[in-house]
N, C-alpha and C positions, 0 to 999 in steps of 0.2 A: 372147608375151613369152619372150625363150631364158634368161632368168634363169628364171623359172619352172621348168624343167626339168630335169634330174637326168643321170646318168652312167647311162650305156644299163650295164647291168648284164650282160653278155652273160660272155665267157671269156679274151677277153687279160686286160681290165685288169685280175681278180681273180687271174690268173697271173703279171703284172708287180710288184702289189702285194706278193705272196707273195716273189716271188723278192727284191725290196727290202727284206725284211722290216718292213712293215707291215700284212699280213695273216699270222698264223700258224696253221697248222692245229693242232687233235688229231693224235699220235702216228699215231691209224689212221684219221682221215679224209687224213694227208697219205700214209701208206702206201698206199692208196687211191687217192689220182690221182696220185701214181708211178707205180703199176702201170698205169694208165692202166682201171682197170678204172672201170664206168658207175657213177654215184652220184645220187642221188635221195632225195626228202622233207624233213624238215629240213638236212641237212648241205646240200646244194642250194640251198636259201633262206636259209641262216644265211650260205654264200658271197655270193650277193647281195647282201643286207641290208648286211654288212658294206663290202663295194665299194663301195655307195652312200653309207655313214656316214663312210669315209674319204675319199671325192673331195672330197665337203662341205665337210669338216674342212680338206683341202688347200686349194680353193677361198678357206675364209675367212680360213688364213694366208696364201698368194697374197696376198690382198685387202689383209692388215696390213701386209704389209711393201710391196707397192704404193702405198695410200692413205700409207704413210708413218705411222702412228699405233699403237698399243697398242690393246687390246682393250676398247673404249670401252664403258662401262656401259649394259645391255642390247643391247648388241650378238649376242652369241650367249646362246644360254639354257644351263643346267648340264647338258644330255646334247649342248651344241657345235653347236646348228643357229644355221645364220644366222639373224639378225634381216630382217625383209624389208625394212626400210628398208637395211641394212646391204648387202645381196643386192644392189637397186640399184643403190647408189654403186660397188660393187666390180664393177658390168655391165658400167657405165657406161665404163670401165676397158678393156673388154675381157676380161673374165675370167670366165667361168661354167662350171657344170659339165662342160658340153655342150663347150666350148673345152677344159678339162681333161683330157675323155676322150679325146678327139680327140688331142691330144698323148701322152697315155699308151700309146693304140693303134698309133701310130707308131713309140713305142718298142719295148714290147713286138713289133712285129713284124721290127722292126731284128734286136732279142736274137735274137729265135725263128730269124730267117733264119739268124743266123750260130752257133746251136745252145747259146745261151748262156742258157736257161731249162731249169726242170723245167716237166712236161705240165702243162699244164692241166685242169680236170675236166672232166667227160666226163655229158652225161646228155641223156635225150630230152626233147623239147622241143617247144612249138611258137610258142614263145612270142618268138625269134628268129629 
């Protein structure tokens, strides 16, 4: 089931996010992947973690202003995760994470082609 599934957490989308400001770094974690130098352990995961908290979040306003409705009682819970009944309806749509990264990736690589982002970070991996 693609609703099930989440934003591939990889390095555009949390560099596209950044550049739109919706993800904002620390002072010296963004000083950091400016420089373009490797980052790892928490700051690493906390990049992540976040990317995936904000597609969601996009995802479930997509979803509001698609279904045409306000944010229906139990629909997301107070840290903003969809409801899974709600996740459905809004699939069902055409709309899920997986479709959101997808679009976000394509922009982000629009920006990146025509030199219109800061670097993205940078760290080893095996995980992509």
């Amino acid at each position: 089931d693609l609703e099930e599934l989440t934003t591939f957490a990889d390095y555009r989308v949390p560099q596209l996010l950044r550049e739109e400001g919706v993800l904002m770094y620390s002072v010296d974690l963004a000083r950091d992947v400016d420089a373009k130098k490797e980052i790892s352990g928490v700051e690493e995961v906390l990049i992540r973690a976040a990317t995936v908290v904000a597609v969601e979040r996009l995802v479930g306003a997509i979803g509001t202003v698609v279904l045409g409705e306000g944010d229906d009682e139990g629909a997301t819970s107070q840290t903003g995760e969809i409801s899974t009944e709600r996740r459905r309806d809004i699939a069902r749509r055409g709309i899920d994470a997986v479709r959101v990264d997808w679009y976000l990736w394509q922009v982000g690589e629009k920006l990146e082609s025509r030199g219109q982002m800061r670097p993205h970070h940078r760290t080893r991996t095996i995980f992509y």
